[in-house]
Each structure stands twice: as structure tokens, then as C-alpha cells.
C-alpha positions as CSV (number, residue, x, y, z in Angstrom):
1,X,3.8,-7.2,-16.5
2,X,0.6,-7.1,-14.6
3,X,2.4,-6.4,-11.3
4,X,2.2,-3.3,-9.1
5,X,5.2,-1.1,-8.6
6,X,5.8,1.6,-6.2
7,X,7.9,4.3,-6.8
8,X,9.6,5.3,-3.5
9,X,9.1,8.6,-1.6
10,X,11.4,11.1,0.1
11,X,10.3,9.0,3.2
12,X,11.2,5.6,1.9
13,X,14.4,6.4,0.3
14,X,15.6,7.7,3.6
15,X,14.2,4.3,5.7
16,X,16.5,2.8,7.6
17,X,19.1,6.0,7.2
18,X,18.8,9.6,7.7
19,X,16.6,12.2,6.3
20,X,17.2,15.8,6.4
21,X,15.0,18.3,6.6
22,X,14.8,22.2,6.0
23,X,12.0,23.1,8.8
24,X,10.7,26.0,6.6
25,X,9.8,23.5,3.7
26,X,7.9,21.4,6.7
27,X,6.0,25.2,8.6
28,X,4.8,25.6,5.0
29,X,3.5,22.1,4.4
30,X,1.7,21.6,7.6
31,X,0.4,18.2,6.3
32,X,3.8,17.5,5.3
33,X,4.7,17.3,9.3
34,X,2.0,15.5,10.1
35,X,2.6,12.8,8.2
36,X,6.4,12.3,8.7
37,X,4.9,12.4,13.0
38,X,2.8,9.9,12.1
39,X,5.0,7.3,10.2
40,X,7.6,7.9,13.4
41,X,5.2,7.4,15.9
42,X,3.7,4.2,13.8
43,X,6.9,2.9,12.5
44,X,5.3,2.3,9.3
45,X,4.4,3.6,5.9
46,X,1.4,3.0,4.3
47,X,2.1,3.3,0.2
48,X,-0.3,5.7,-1.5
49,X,-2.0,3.4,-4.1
50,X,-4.6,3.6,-7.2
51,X,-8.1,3.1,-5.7
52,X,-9.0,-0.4,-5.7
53,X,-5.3,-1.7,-4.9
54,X,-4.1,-2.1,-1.7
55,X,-0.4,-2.5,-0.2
56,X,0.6,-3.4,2.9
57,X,2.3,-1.1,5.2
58,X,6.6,-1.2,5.2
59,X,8.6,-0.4,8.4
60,X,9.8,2.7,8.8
61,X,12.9,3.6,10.8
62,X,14.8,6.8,10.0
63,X,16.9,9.5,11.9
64,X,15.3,13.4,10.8
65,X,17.9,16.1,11.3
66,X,16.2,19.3,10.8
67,X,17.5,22.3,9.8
68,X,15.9,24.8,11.4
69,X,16.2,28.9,12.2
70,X,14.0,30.3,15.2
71,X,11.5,31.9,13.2
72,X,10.5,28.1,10.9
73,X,11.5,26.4,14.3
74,X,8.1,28.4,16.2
75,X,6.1,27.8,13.5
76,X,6.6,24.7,13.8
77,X,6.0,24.1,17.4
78,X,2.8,25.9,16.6
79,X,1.8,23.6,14.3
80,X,3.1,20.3,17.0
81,X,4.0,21.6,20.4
82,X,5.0,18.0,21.0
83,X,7.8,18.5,18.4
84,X,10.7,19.0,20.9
């Protein structure tokens, strides 16, 4: 139809709600963490798009509960000391 669609990510289908998170999955995926930090700290999402398109960012608002054992939870303060 000539218009763009977006499919929604893990962090758009939580916005506005709660998104839970297994802090292994994030230690692994260090860029994973930095980017859910960064849309908190912004309040926004900016939508990945084909090159040439752009979209503007959405509001972001979410609660993360993470799920985290000692071991995934130093890892991760490694990663972000500011986590806490």
C-alpha cells in the first residue's frame, strides 16, 4: 500500500507496561543493555528503519523487573556500574 509499517520490538510491546528480563540473556548481550539504558534514560525509541526512511522517535515508558542470580547480576554491574 505504499506505507511504512513497523513491526514492534520486545521493547515496544512492553511500552507503557512491564518488561521482564532474565539478566544472563542481557551480561551476554552487552549491547542489548545498553540500549534498553538508553531508551530509559531518553524516554524514547527510535524505530530501526530501511536506509533512506526515517521515523520519528515513540515514548517509551516501561517498568524492567530483572531476573537476576549474583553471578549475571556482577556481570552486569561490570558491564554498567550505574545499574543499581
Amino acid at each position: 500500500s505504499g506505507r511504512l509499517m513497523l513491526k514492534p520490538g520486545a521493547l515496544m510491546q512492553a511500552n507503557g507496561g512491564y518488561l521482564v528480563i532474565e539478566a544472563w540473556r542481557l551480561a551476554a548481550e552487552p549491547q542489548g543493555w545498553a540500549a534498553l539504558a538508553r531508551a530509559l534514560e531518553l524516554g524514547y525509541v527510535a524505530p530501526l528503519t530501511p536506509a533512506g526512511i526515517e521515523a520519528e522517535p515513540i515514548a517509551f515508558s516501561a517498568r524492567i523487573v530483572l531476573i537476576a542470580d549474583e553471578h549475571a547480576l556482577t556481570r552486569l554491574l561490570s558491564i554498567d556500574s550505574g545499574l543499581r
